[in-house]
C-alpha positions, 0 to 999 in steps of 0.5 A: 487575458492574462487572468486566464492563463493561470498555471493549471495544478493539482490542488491541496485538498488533503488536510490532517483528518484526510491525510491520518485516513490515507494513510490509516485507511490504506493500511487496515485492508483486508490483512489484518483480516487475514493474514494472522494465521499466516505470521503464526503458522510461519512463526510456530507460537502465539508469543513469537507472532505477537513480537512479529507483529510489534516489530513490524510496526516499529519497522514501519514507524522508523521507516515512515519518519525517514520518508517524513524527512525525504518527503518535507525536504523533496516536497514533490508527490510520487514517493520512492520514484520521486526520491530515487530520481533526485538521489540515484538517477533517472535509470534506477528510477525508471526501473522503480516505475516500470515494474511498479506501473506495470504490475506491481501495483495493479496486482495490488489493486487487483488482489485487494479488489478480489478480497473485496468481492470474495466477502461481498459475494460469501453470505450468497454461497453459504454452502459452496465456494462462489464461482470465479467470475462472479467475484472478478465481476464484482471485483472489476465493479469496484474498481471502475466505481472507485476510477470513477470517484477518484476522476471526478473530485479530489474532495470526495475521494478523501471522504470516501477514505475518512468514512470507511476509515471510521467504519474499520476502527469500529469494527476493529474495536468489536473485536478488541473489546470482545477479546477483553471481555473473554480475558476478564472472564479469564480465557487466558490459557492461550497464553500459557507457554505462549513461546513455545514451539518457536520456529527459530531461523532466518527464512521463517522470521522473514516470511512471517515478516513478509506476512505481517508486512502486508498488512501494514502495507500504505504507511508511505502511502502520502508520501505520494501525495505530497503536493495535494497535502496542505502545509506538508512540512506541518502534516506529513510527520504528524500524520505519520506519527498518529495513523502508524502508532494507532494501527500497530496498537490497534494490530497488537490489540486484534491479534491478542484478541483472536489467540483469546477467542481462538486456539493457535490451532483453530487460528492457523486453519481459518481461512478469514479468521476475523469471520471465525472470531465473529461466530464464536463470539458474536454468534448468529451476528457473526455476518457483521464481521464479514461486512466489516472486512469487506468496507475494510478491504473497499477503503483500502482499494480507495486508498491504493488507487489514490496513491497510485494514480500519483506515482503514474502521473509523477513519472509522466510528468517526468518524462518516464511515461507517456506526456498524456499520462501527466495531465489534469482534468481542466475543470476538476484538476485530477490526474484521470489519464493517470487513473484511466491508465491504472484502471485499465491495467488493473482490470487486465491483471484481473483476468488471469487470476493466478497472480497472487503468488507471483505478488508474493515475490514482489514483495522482497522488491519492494523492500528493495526498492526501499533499501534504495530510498534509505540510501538516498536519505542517508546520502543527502544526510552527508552530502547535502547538510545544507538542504531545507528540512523542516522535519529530521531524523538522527541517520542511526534511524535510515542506517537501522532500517537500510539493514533491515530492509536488507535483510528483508530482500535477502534472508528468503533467497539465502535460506530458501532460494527459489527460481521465480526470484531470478524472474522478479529480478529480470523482470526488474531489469528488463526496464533498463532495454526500454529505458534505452530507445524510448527515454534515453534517446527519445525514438516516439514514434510520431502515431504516439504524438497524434494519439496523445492530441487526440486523448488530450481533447477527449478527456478535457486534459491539459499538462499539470505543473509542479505544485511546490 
């Protein structure tokens, strides 16, 4: 009897190959796709993307080995929830999940599921734009397919990411090769005066930031993750280190291909660009980049909904969200409350549409939210020189990426303030008037108890344990 009452958690499943993929694969959405003529229209020159770009991924790589430190000392999954909770408490905490639960990070699953069908649905509507609820019915397709991978085995979802992992470095070395082949029949005279017409200012260097962020958007995605990652003190840093650095040289790599293929003109009207790419160089094969950016974008939606399933079962099992929502499947020990619940919000910010400006504005939050973490690491640094860490950053390293992500909250409200920031940030705060009643003094109401008795035989759940 005693046998059978073993603690039931969540598994490591996640090994080194899967955990550079997650990360990798996450990574390399639909952005690199698409967002370079936005870095070079803010930005006004090929030269000025091209360190956007690299300064981005540096960003990111300091960024990502501070979360290595947090996330080998705070060996618990749900990222910057988990770490905000342990270093700023349960209030800042709590606005972190209900702005990211909510809306956040459904609109991401949203918009990276409508860039998915947009190029699953283009070689059918060659002369016309596709209709709109044709790509949102494709793209609720792919999300309740990929709810359904990720509730029904750890195992496969990972290889679902390696897989399509593999299929977007492919195609991002067509493009790459194709780019130096035109150099070496000397198709150089886009870089000529390549700083020229530089729009210098603190808004454009921060949208053009914003923009290139977005495509790097996932590198603290196994931060998330960390109790189903093996030996996490071993693979977290190195996963890091090898997926961020063969993505920013893959990014510098793609988008000193495209100003090879294309003029900066013809680059900033392109609305896919790495399609345009595709029929100037691969003529009538053309169509393959389309496919490519729409694995691209599928891997990358495999990868969001991974992750963010996590940082909803975390904050359950916390106390933050509904107990239901902190459960496991009994038999395949995945978090499908947790997965159903993202699901289900996701399919609902699907149906308006018209969200995508409004997840422009949430990304100064997220830099916010960052800002909030870094503070942590760098008061555990000076508080808690005692803590267990397996893996460690010099605190010039926290404080350089605090000031960056400073700034990166502030420079567009300074030089450009605009009205929907002051709702983003309400938003934010209005966590704060539920936090009170219902976590804080704990008013659930007894139909919510009877509901989750209910949802827990259903589903075949049971309350999951810390995997430390």
């Amino acid at each position: 009897m005693e046998e059978k009452l073993q603690k039931l958690s969540l598994k490591r499943e996640v090994g080194l190959v899967g955990a550079v993929s997650l990360i990798g694969g996450t990574m390399i959405g639909s952005g690199i796709f698409m967002s370079p003529q936005s870095v070079l229209l803010t930005i006004g020159s090929p030269g000025a993307s091209l360190v956007i770009w690299a300064c981005c991924g540096l960003l990111v790589i300091l960024a990502s080995f501070c979360y290595a430190e947090l996330g080998t000392s705070i060996r618990e999954s749900g990222g910057e929830y988990i770490y905000i909770l342990r270093t700023s408490g349960p209030v800042v905490a709590f606005m972190l999940i209900f702005s990211s639960v909510l809306f956040v990070r459904p609109a991401g699953v949203a918009g990276i599921a409508l860039s998915f069908a947009q190029y699953v649905v283009a070689p059918f509507y060659v002369d016309c734009p596709p209709p709109v609820a044709v790509v949102k019915c494709v793209a609720a397709v792919a999300i309740v397919s990929l709810a359904v991978i990720n509730c029904l085995n750890v195992r496969f979802a990972m290889s679902v990411q390696v897989f399509f992992m593999v299929a977007k470095v492919l195609a991002l070395a067509v493009i790459i090769i194709g780019g130096v082949v035109m150099l070496i029949r000397g198709h150089t005279q886009n870089f000529e005066d390549s700083f020229e017409n530089t729009i210098v200012g603190i808004n454009p260097i921060g949208i053009a930031f914003y923009q290139g962020l977005w495509s790097y958007d996932g590198w603290n995605n196994l931060n998330y993750v960390t109790e189903e990652l093996k030996r996490p003190e071993v693979n977290l840093p190195r996963a890091v280190l090898i997926a961020i650095s063969l993505v920013t040289g893959l990014y510098l790599l793609v988008n000193v291909s495209y100003l090879t293929v294309m003029t900066p003109t013809e680059l900033m009207s392109s609305s896919a660009v790495a399609v345009t790419w595709g029929n100037k160089v691969l003529g009538r094969w053309g169509w393959i980049m389309s496919v490519a950016a729409a694995l691209s974008a599928f891997g990358s939606l495999n990868g969001t909904f991974f992750s963010g399933g996590r940082v909803c079962f975390v904050a359950a099992r916390e106390g933050h969200m509904p107990d239901i929502l902190a459960m496991a499947h009994v038999h395949r020990l995945t978090p499908s409350p947790a997965l159903i619940f993202t699901t289900v919000v996701s399919l609902l910010v699907l149906i308006p549409g018209d969200f995508q400006s409004i997840v422009n504005f949430f990304s100064f939050t997220a830099w916010f939210f960052y800002a909030i973490t870094l503070s942590g690491l760098i008061y555990l640094k000076i508080k808690k020189p005692e803590l267990p860490r397996p893996y460690r950053v010099p605190i010039i390293i926290p404080i350089l990426v605090l000031i960056a992500a400073v700034f990166l909250v502030l420079a567009p409200i300074i030089d450009n303030p605009q009205i929907e920031y002051l709702y983003v940030t309400l938003f934010i705060f209005s966590g704060v008037i539920i936090y009170v009643p219902f976590i804080h003094f704990k008013l659930c109401p007894s139909l919510l108890t009877k509901l989750t008795m209910f949802l827990q035989l259903l589903l075949e759940v049971a309350p999951a344990e810390k995997n430390l």
